[in-house]
C-alpha positions in Angstrom: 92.4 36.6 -23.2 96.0 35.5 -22.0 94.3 36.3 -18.1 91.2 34.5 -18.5 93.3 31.6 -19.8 95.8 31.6 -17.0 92.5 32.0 -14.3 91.3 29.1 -16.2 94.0 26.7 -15.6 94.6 27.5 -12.0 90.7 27.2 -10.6 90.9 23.9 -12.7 94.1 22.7 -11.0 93.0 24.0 -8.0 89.1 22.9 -7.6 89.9 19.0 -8.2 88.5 17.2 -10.5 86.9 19.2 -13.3 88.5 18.1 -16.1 88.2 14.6 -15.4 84.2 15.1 -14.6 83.6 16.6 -17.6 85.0 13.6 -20.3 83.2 11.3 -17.7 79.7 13.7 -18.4 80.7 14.4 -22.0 81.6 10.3 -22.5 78.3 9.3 -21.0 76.2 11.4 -22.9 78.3 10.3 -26.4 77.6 6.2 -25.4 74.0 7.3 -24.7 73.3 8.6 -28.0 75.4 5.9 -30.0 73.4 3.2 -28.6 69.9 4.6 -28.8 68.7 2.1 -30.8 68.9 -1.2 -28.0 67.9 1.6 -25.5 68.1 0.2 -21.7 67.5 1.7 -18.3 70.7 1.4 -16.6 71.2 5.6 -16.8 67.9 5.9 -14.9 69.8 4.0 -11.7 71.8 7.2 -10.0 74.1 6.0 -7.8 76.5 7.5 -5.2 78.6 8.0 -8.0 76.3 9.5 -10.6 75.7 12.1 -7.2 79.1 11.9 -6.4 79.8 13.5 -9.8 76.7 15.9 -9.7 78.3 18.0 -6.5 81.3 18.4 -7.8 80.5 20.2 -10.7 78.0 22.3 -8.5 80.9 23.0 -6.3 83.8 23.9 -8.7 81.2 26.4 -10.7 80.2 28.0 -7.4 83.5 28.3 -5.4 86.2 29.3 -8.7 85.9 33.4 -7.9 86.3 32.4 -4.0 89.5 30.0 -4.8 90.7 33.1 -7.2 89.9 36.3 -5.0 91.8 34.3 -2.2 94.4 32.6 -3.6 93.5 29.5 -1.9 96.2 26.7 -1.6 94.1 23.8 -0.7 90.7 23.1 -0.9 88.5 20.1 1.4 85.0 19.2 0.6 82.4 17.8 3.4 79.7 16.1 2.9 77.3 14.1 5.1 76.7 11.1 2.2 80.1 11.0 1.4 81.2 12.4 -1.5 83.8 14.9 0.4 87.2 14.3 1.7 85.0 14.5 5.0 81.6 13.8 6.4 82.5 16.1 9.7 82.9 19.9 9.5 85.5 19.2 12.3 87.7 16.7 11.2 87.8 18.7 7.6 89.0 21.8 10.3 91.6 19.5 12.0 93.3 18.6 7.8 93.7 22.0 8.0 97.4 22.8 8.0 98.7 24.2 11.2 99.7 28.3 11.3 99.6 28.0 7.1 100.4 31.8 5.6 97.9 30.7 2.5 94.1 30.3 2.4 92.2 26.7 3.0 89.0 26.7 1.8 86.8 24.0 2.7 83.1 23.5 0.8 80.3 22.0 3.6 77.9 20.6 1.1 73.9 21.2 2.0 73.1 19.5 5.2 72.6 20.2 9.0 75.6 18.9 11.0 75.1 18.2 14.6 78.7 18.6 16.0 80.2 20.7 17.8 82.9 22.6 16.0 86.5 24.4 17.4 88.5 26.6 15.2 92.0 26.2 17.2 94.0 29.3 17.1 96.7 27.1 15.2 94.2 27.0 11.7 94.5 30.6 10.6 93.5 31.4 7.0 90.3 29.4 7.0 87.5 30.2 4.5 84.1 27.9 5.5 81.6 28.0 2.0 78.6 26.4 2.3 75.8 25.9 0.0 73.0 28.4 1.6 72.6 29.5 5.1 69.3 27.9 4.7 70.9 24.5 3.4 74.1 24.2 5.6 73.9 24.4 9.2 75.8 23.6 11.9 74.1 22.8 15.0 74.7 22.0 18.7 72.2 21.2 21.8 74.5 22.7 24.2 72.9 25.6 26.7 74.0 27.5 29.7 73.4 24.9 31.8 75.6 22.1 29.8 78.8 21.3 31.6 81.4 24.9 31.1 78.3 27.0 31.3 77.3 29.7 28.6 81.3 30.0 27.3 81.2 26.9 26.5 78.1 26.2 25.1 78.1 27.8 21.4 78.1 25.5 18.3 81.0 26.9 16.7 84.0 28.5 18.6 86.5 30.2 16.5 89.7 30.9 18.1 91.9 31.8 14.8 92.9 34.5 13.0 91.8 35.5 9.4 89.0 33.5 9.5 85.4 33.9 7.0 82.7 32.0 6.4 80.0 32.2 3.6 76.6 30.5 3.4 76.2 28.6 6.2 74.6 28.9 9.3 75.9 28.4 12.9 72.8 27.5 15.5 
């Protein structure tokens, strides 16, 4: 029990947010049942925030073993409607500390991204989770005959040690 608790507290520190999103989601479903008597529409209007809120949870439940098994230090979100600490896979890679001994995990929420993305041999100790290889994609319209040739033409170019990525596809 004493593990379980201590596992707990650090995925919770460690994912962001939970805590507070949960007394927001537990605080909004008390005031909706109070007031059920002059009952108005305004819960129906889901907002950036309301979504906002939504992939967060989805995100700490689905990345807590990944943060654990690793012992990740720091963990960046992207998302293309903005509810991450980036909309760009790249600039989420380029927060990454440089030659850090401890894991960076960074969550691509569902989404294709059409960038072209460099792994510099300086961000070691990268772990890329996205949300389905079927949902996350990263994608580039380079081809052999783009300017560099077929070396230079992938989507993705990783050029640093210790590096993993889970569901998410590179075109």
């Amino acid at each position: 029990m004493k593990f379980e608790a201590s596992f707990v507290k650090k995925v919770v520190s460690q994912s962001g947010e939970f805590i507070s999103l949960l007394t927001r989601m537990v605080s909004r479903h008390h005031h909706h049942h109070r007031h059920r008597r002059r009952h108005h529409h305004h819960h129906h209007r889901r907002g950036r925030e309301h979504k906002c809120d939504d992939i967060k949870w989805r995100s700490s439940l689905s990345t807590s073993s990944l943060i654990y098994q690793y012992k990740v230090s720091l963990v960046l979100t992207v998302d293309l409607e903005g509810c991450g600490n980036f909309s760009s896979a790249q600039k989420a890679i380029d927060a990454v500390p440089d030659s850090s001994p401890s894991k960076t995990l960074i969550i691509i929420y569902s989404g294709t991204y059409r960038e072209k993305v460099v792994v510099h041999v300086n961000k070691s100790n990268l772990i890329i989770q996205g949300e389905g290889f079927l949902n996350t994609v990263i994608e580039w319209n380079d081809t052999a005959n783009s300017t560099g040739g077929t070396v230079y033409s992938s989507s993705v170019a990783i050029f640093a040690s210790n590096f993993t990525a889970y569901n998410i596809s590179f075109k």
